[in-house]
DOGUMI-606797 format. One line per 3 residues: number of its first residue (from 0); their letters; for each residue z, y, x of N, C-alpha, C. Coordinates in nm, 4 decimals. Example, Ala and Ser with C-alpha at 12.3 -4.5 7.8 and 13.67 -1.06 7.14 Angstrom:
BEGIN
0 = as = 0.7800:-0.5690:1.3190:0.7800:-0.4500:1.2300:0.7800:-0.3300:1.3200; 0.7080:-0.2250:1.2850:0.7140:-0.1060:1.3670:0.7870:0.0030:1.2900
END
This chain:
BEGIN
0 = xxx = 0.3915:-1.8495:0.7909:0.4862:-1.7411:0.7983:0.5982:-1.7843:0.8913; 0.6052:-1.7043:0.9515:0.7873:-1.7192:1.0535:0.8996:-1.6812:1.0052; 0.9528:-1.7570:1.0540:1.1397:-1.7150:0.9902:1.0878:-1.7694:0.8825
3 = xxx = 1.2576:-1.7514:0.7977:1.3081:-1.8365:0.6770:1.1858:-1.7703:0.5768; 1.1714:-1.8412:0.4758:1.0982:-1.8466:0.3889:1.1214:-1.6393:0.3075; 1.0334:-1.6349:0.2774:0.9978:-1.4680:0.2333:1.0475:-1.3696:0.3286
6 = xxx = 1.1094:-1.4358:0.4586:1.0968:-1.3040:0.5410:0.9969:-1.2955:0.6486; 0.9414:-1.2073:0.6867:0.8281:-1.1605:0.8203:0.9126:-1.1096:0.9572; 0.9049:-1.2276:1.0468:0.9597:-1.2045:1.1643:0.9022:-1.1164:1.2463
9 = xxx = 0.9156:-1.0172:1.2869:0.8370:-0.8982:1.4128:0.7394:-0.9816:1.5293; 0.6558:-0.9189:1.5657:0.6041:-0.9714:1.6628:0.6204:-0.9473:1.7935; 0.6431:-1.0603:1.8727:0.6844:-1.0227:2.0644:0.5701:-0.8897:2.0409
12 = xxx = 0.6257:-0.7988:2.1790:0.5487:-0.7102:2.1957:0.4036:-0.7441:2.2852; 0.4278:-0.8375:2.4032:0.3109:-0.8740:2.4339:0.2041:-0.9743:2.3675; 0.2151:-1.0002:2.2355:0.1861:-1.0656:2.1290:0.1016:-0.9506:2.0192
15 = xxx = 0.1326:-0.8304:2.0004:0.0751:-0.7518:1.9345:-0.0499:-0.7110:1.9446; -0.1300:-0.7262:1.8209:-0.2706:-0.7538:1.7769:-0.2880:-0.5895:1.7820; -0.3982:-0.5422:1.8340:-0.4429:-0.4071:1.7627:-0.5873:-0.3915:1.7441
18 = xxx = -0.6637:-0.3598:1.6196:-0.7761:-0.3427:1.5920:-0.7858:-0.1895:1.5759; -0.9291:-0.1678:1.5801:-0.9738:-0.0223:1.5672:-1.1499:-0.0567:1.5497; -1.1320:0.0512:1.4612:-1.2632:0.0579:1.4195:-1.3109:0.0805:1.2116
21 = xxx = -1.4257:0.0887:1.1559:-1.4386:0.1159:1.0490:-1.3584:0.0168:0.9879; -1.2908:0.0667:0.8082:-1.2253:-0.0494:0.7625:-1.2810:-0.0190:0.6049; -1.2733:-0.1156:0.4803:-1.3749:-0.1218:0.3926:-1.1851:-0.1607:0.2863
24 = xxx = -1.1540:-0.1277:0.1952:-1.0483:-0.1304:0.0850:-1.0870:-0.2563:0.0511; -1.0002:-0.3528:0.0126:-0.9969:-0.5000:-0.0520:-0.9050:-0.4763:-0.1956; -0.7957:-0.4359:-0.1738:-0.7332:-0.3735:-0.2767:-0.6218:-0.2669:-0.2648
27 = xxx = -0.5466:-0.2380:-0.2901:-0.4913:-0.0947:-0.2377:-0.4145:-0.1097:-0.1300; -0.3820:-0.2496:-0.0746:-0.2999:-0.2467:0.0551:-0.3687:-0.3413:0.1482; -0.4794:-0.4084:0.1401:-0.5568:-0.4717:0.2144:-0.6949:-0.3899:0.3042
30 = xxx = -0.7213:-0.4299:0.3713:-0.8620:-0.4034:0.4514:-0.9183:-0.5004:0.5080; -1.0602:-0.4744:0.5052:-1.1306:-0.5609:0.6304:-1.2118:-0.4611:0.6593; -1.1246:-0.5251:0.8486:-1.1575:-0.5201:0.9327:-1.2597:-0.5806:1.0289
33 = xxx = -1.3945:-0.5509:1.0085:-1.5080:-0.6750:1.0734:-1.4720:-0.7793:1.0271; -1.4330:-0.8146:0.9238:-1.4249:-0.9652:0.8588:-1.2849:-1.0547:0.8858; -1.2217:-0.9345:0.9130:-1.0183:-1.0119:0.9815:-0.9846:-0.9205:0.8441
36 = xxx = -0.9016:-0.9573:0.7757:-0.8413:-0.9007:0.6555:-0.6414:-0.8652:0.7414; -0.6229:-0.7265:0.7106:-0.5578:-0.6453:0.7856:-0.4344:-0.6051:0.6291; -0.3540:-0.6497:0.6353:-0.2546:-0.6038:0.4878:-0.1545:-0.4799:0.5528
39 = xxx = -0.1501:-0.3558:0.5059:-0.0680:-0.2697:0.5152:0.1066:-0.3326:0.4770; 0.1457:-0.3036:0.6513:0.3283:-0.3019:0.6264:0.4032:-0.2160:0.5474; 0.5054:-0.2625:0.4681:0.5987:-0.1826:0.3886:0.5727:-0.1701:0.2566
42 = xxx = 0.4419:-0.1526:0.2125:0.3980:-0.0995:0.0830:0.4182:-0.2768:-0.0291; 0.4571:-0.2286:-0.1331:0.3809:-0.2625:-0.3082:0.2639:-0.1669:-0.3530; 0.1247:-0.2604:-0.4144:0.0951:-0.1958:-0.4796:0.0190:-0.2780:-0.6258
45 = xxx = -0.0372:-0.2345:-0.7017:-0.0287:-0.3126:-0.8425:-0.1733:-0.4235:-0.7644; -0.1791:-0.5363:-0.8488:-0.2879:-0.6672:-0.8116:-0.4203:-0.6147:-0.8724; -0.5063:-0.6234:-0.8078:-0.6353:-0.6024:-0.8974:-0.6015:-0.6960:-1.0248
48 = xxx = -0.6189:-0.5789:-1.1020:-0.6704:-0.6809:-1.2544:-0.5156:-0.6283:-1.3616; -0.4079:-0.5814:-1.2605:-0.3105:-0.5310:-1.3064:-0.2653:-0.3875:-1.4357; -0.2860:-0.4128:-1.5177:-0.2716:-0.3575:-1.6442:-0.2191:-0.2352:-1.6502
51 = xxx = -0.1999:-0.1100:-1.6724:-0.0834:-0.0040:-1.7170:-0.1706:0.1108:-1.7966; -0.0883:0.1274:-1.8319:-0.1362:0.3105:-1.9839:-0.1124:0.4197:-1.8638; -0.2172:0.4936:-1.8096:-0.2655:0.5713:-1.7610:-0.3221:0.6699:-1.8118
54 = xxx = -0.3087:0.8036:-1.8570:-0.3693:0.9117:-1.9298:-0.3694:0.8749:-2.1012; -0.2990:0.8296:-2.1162:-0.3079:0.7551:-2.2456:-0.4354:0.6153:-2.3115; -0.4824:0.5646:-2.1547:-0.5912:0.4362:-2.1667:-0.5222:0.3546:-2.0944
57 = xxx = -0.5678:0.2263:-2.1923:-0.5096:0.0810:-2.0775:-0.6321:0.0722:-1.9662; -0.5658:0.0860:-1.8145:-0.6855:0.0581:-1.7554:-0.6016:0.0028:-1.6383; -0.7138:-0.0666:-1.5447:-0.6742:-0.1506:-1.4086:-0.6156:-0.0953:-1.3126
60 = xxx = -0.4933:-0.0430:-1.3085:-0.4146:0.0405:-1.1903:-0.4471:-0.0470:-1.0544; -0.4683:-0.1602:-1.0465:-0.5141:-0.1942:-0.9164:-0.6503:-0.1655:-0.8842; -0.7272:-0.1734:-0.9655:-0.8896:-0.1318:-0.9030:-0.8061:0.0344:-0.8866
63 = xxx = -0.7632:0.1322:-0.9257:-0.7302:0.2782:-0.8745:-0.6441:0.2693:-0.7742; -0.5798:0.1711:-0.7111:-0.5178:0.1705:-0.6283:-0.6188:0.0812:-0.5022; -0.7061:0.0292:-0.4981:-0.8019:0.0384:-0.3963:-0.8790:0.1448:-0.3940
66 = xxx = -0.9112:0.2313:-0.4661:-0.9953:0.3640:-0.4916:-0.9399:0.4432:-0.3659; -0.7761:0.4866:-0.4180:-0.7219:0.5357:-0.3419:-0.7312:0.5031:-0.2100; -0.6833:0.3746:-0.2085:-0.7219:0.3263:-0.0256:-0.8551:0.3707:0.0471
69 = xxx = -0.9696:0.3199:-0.0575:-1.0745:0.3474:0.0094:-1.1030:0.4911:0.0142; -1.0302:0.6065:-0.0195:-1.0470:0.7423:-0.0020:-0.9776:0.7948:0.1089; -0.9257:0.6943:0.1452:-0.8319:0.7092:0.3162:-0.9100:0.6418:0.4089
72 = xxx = -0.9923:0.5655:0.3495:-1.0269:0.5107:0.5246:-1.1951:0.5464:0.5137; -1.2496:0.5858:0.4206:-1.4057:0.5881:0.3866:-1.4625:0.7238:0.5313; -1.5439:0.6711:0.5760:-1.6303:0.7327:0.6983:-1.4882:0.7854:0.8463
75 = xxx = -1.3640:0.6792:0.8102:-1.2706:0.7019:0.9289:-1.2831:0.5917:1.0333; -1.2439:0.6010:1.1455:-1.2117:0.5051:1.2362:-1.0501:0.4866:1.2443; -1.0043:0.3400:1.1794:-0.8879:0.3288:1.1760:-0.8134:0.2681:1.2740
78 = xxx = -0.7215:0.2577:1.3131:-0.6047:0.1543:1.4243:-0.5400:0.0876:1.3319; -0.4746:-0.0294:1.3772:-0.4004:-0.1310:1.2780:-0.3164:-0.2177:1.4411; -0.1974:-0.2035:1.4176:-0.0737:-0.2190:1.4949:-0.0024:-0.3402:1.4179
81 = xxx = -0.0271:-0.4402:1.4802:0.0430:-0.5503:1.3733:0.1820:-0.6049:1.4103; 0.2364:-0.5664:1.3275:0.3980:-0.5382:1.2821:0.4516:-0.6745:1.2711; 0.4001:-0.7875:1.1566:0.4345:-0.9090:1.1586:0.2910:-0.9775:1.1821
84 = xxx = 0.3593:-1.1002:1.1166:0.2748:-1.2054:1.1332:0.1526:-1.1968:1.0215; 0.1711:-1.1292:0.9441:0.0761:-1.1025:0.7751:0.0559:-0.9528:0.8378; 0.1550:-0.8430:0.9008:0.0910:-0.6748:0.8337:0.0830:-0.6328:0.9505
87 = xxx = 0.0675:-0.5270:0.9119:-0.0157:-0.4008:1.0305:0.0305:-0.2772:0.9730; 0.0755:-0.1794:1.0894:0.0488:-0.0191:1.0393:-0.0480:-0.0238:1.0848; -0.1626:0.1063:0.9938:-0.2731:0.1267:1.0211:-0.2405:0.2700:1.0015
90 = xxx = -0.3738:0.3476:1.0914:-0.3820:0.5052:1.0730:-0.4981:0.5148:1.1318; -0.5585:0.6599:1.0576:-0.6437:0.6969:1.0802:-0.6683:0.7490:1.2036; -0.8019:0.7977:1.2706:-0.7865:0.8385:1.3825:-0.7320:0.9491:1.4223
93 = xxx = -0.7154:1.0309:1.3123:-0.5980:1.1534:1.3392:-0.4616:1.1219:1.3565; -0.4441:0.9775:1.3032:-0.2852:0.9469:1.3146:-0.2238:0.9251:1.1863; -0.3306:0.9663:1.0715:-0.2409:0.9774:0.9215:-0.1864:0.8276:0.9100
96 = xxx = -0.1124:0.8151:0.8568:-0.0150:0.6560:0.7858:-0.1004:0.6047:0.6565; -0.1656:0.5240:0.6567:-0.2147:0.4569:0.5155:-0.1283:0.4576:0.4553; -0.0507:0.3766:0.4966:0.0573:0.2811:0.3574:0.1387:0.4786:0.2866
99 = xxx = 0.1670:0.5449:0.4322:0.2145:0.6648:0.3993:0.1512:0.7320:0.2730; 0.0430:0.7478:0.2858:-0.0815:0.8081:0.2302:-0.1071:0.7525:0.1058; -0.0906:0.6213:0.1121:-0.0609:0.5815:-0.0968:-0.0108:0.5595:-0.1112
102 = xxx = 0.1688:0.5969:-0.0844:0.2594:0.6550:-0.1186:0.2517:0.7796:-0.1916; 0.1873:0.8324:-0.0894:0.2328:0.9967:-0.1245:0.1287:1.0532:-0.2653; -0.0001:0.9492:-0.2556:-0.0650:0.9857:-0.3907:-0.0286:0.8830:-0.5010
105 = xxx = 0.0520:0.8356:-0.5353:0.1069:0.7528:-0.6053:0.0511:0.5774:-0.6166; -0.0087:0.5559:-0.5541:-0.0618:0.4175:-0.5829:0.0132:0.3284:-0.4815; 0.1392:0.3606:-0.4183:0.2486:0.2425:-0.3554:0.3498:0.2581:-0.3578
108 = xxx = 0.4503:0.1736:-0.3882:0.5988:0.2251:-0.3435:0.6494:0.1825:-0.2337; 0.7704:0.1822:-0.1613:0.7719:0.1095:-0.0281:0.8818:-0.0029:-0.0666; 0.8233:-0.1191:0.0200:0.9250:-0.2170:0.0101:1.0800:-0.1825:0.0677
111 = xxx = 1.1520:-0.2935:0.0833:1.3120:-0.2340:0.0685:1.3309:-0.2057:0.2621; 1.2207:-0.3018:0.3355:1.2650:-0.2562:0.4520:1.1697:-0.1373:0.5289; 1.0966:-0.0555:0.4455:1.0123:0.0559:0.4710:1.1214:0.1123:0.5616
114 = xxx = 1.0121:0.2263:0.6343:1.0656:0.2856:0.7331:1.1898:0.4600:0.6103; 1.2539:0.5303:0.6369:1.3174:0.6130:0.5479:1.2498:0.7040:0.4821; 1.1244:0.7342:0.5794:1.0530:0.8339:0.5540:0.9512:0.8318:0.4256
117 = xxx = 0.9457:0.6851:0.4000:0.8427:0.6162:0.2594:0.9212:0.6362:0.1455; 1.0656:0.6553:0.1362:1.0975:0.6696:-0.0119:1.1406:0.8381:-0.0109; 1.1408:0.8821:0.0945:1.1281:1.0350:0.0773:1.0368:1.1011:0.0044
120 = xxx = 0.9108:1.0412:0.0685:0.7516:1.0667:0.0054:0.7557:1.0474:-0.1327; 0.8224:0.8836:-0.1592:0.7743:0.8459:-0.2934:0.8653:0.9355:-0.3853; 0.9790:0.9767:-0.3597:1.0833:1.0778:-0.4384:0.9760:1.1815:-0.4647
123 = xxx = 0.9153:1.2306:-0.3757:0.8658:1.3398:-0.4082:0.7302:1.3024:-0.5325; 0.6633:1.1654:-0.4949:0.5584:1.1143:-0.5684:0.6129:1.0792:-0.7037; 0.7017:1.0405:-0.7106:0.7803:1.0199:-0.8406:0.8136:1.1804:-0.9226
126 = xxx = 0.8538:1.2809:-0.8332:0.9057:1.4098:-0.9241:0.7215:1.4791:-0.9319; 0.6530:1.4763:-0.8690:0.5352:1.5381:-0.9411:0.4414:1.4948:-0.9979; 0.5508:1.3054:-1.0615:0.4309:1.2433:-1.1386:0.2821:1.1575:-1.1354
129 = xxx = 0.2979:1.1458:-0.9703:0.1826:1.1073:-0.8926:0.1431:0.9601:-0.9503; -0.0077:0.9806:-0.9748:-0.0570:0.8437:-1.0381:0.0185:0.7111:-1.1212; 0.0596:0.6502:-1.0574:0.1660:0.5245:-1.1155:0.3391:0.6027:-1.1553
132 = xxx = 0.3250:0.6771:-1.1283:0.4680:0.7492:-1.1643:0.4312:0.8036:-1.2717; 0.3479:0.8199:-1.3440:0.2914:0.9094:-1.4733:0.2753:0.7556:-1.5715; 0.2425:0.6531:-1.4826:0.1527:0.5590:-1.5613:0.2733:0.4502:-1.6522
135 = xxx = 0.3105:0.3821:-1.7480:0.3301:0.3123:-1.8049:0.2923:0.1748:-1.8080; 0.3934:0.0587:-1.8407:0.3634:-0.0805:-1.8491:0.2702:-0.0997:-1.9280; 0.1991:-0.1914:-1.9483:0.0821:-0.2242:-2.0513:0.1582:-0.2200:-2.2188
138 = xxx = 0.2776:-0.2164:-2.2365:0.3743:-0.2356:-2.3754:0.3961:-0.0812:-2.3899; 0.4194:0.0216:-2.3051:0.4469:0.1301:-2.3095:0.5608:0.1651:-2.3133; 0.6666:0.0468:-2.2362:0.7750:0.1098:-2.2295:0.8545:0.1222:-2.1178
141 = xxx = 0.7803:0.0732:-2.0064:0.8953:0.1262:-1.8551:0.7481:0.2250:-1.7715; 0.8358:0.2583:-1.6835:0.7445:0.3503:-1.5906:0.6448:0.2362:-1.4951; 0.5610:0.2512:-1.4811:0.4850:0.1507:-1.4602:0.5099:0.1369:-1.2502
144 = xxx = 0.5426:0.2473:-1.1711:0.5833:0.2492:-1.0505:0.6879:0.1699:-1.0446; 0.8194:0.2530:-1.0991:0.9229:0.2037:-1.1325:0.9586:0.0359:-1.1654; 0.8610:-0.0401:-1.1894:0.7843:-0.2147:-1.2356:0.8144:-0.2321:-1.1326
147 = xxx = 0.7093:-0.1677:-1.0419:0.6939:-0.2392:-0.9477:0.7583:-0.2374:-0.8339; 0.8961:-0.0968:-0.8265:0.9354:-0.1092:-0.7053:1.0444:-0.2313:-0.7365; 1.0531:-0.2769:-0.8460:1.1490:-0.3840:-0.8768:1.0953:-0.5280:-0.8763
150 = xx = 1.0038:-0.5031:-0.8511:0.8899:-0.6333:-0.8267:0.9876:-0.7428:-0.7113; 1.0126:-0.8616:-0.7623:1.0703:-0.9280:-0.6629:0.9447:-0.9637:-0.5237
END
């Protein structure tokens, strides 16, 4: 990693990686890409294996939060623009925003240096309840999104 420890330094511009082509969900903010593993910039989303009360069942909000991913990129040709040294924006070939895109169906929140437009989305993903905004901690007592946008 570059720069001081937990921060992601930008990349020179003539330094910037770009892939394109089919991409396969690893977990709700990962991809591979032909075998290069590609992590979506900006986003949280829960760890595979990650616990929460969903519809009133304890179930794996991270396996539903690769679901989600893979319902964004399944039979697309994606781009991936790498931002740091670890992430990438990626979009579909129409242009849609991944990380945007599970936001907006509830399976991400945006980290603190997201672009403005990610906690707009998630306001809105939060008031109509969207997936992890509905969902609960495994104890049943905080909002289970809400966890995680506090996630250090």
């Amino acid at each position: 990693m570059s720069g001081m420890a937990g921060v992601q330094t930008p990349i020179a511009q003539a330094q910037i990686e770009i892939l394109r082509g089919p991409a396969v969900a690893v977990d709700g903010r990962v991809l591979d890409m032909n075998g290069k593993l590609v992590t979506l910039a900006n986003i949280t989303v829960p760890e595979l294996g990650a616990k929460c009360l969903l519809r009133g069942k304890l179930r794996d909000c991270g396996k539903f939060a690769r679901l989600g991913l893979t319902e964004l990129v399944v039979a697309a040709s994606i781009e991936c623009r790498q931002v740091t040294q670890r992430t990438y924006n990626c979009k579909t070939g129409d242009g849609y925003d991944l990380a945007f895109g599970q936001i907006h169906a509830g399976w991400a929140v945006p980290t603190k240096s997201a672009p403005q437009h990610y906690f707009t989305k998630m306001k809105e993903a939060k008031a109509r309840k969207r997936m992890l905004w509905s969902a609960l901690t495994p104890e049943g007592t905080h909002n289970f999104a809400s966890a995680l946008l506090h996630k250090p």
